[in-house]
N, C-alpha and C positions, 0 to 999 in steps of 0.2 A: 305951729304945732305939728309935730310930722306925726305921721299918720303910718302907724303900725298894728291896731285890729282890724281883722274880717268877720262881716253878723255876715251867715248864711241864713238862707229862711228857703221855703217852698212854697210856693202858688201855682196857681191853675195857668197852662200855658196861654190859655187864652187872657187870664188877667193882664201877666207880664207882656205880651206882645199889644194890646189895647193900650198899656202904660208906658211903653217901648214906642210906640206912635205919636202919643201925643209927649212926652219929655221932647223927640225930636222936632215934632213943632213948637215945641218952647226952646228950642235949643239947647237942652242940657241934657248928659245922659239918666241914664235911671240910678246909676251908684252916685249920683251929684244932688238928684233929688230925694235918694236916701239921706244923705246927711245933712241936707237942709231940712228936712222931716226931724233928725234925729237930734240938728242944735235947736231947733225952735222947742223941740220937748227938754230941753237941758235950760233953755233959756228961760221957760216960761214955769219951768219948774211942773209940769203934764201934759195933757194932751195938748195940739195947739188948733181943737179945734171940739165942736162940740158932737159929745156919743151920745147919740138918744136911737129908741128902736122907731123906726118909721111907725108912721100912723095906717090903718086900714083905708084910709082915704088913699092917701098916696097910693096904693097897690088899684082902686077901682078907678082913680083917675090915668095911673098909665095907663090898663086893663082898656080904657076907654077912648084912649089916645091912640091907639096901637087896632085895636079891635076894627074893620073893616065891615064890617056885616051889619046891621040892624042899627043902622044909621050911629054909628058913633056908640051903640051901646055893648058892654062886653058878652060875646058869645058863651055859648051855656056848656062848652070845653075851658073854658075861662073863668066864669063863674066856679067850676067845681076847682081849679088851682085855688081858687081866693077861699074857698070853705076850705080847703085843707089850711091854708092857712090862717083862719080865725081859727080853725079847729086845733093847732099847734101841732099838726102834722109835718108841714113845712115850713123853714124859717122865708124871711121875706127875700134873701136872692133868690133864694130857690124857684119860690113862685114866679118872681118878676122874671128870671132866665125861663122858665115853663113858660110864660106866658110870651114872652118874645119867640121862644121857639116857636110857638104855638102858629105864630103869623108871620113867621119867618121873617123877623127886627131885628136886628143886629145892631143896638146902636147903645150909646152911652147914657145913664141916666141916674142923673146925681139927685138926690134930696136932700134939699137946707131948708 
């Protein structure tokens, strides 16, 4: 099938270059794993994977993975990212990036 559209999209340069690092460790580029994203959504007829909003767990257990201070419990600069987000101030990257910044983590973190 030759291949004559272009999807342009916009992301955060930090998304693309995190997803730019790791396609290269998997050895393909990032326009190769767009379109294996984009057959298995043709294939599968939707998503090919599952959309659900994280849980409040998840955000206390990073919080607590990540949190340095009070033996493994999240700091009370931490705790108030996580009330914004029960409170639906913030959505959950937000917080989880707040809260990495917070302890200056930089790292990947997938929820399934």
């Amino acid at each position: 099938m030759q291949k004559t559209e272009i999807v342009h999209t916009r992301i955060s340069p930090e998304t693309k270059a995190e997803c730019d690092y790791i396609f290269n460790k998997l050895g393909i580029t990032t326009s190769y794993a767009i379109t294996m994203f984009l057959n298995q959504v043709s294939l599968r007829k939707g998503i090919p994977f599952e959309i659900a909003l994280p849980e409040k767990e998840d955000l206390v257990s990073f919080a607590e993975n990540v949190s340095s201070v009070d033996a493994g419990k999240p700091s009370d600069k931490a705790k108030q990212i996580m009330k914004l987000y029960d409170d639906g101030v913030i959505d959950f990257e937000t917080a989880e990036f707040a809260i990495m910044r917070l302890h200056n983590v930089w790292e990947t973190h997938i929820y399934i």
